[in-house]
Every structure is written in C-alpha cells, then in structure tokens.
C-alpha positions in Angstrom: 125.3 97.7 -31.0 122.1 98.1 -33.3 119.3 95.8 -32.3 116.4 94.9 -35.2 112.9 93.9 -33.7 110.8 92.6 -36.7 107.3 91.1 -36.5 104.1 90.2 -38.9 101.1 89.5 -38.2 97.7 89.0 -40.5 94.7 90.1 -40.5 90.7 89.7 -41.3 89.5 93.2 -41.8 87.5 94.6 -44.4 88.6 97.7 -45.8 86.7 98.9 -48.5 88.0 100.9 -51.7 89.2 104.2 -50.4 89.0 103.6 -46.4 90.9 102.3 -43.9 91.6 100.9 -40.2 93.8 102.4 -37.4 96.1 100.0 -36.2 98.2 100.8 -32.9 101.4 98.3 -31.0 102.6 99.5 -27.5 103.1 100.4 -25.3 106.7 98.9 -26.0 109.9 101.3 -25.5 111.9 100.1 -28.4 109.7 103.2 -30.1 111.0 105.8 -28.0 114.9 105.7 -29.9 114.0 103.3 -32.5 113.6 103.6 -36.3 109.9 102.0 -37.0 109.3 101.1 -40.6 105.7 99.8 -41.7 104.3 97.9 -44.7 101.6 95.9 -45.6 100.8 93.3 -48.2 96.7 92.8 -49.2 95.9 89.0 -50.6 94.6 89.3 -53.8 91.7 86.7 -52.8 88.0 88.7 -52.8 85.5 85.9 -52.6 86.8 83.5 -54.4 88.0 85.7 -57.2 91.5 87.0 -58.0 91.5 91.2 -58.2 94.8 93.3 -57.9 95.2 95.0 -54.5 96.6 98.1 -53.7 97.2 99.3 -49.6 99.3 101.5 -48.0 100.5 103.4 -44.9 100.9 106.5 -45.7 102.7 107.9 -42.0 103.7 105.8 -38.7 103.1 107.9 -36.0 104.8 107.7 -32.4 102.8 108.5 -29.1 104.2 108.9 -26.1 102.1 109.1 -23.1 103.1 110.3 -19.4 102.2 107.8 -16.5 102.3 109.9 -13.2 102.8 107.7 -10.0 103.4 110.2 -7.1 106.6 112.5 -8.2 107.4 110.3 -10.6 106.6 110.2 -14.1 107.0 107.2 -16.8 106.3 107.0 -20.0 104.4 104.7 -22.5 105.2 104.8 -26.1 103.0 103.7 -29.0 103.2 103.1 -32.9 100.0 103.9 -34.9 98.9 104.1 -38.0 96.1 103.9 -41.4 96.7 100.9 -43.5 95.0 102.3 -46.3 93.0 100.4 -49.1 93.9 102.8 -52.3 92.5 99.9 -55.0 88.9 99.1 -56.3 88.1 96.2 -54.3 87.7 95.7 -51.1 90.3 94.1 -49.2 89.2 91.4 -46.5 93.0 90.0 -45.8 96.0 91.6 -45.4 99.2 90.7 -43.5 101.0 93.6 -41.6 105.5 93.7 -40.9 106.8 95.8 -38.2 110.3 96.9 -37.9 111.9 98.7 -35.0 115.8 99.6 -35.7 117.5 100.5 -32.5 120.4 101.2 -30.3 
C-alpha cells in the first residue's frame, strides 16, 4: 500500500537575485524508500510593490548518516536542498511543499 506524506511550510528569508538558502528536514525515515518531490512558490510582494518571482530547486538530495551504538548501527536520513532565487528581485517570502511517496 502506497503512503503520501505532504507538508508546507513558509518562510521569511531573503534571497537575493541569483543566491540561495540550504534548506534540510530529517532525520525522518520515510526518505530512506520514499519518492521526495520539492517545489517552492516566492510571493510576489517586495516592499510594498508587486515584482514577478522566479525560484527554484534545482536537486533534492538524500543523506543518510550511520549512528553507531555499540555493535549496532542505525541510520538517520535527511532531505536537503537550494531553493534558488533565479529572478531580479529579491525574494523575502516564499512558501516551501514537501512530498514523500512511499511503500
């Protein structure tokens, strides 16, 4: 049976034209099997003026990270990845979805 995690959150960040910010969720095991799919959506608010916004996440990466306790090992297991402000203003709001397919 397929199982679909889904969550959004928003944030304040600056990200000015051409930069970006790291973002990283885990650890959380649905993204050890799971499909994780990304996307973000910049407001097109800059103070008090309306510009078009273009952002982006180019690659979602997936860490995994041994935990050693005595002979046994665990893992942890992280998402991470650049949103990506690719526009010519700088974006100060932008809301971020997650979405974990899995078995």
């Amino acid at each position: 049976m397929t199982t679909v995690f889904h969550q959004i959150e928003h944030w304040t960040y600056p990200i000015a034209p051409g930069g970006a910010v790291w973002l990283s969720y885990g650890p959380d095991d649905r993204y050890k099997n799971g499909t994780v799919q990304v996307t973000c959506c910049a407001s097109t608010s800059v103070g008090g003026q309306v510009f078009t916004q273009t952002i982006s996440v180019p690659e979602v990466f997936i860490t995994s990270v041994p935990l050693i306790s005595g002979d046994l090992v665990f893992q942890s297991f992280y998402a991470g990845f650049n949103v990506t402000n690719r526009g010519q203003n700088t974006i100060n709001f932008f809301s971020v979805a997650i979405t974990v397919i899995g078995p």
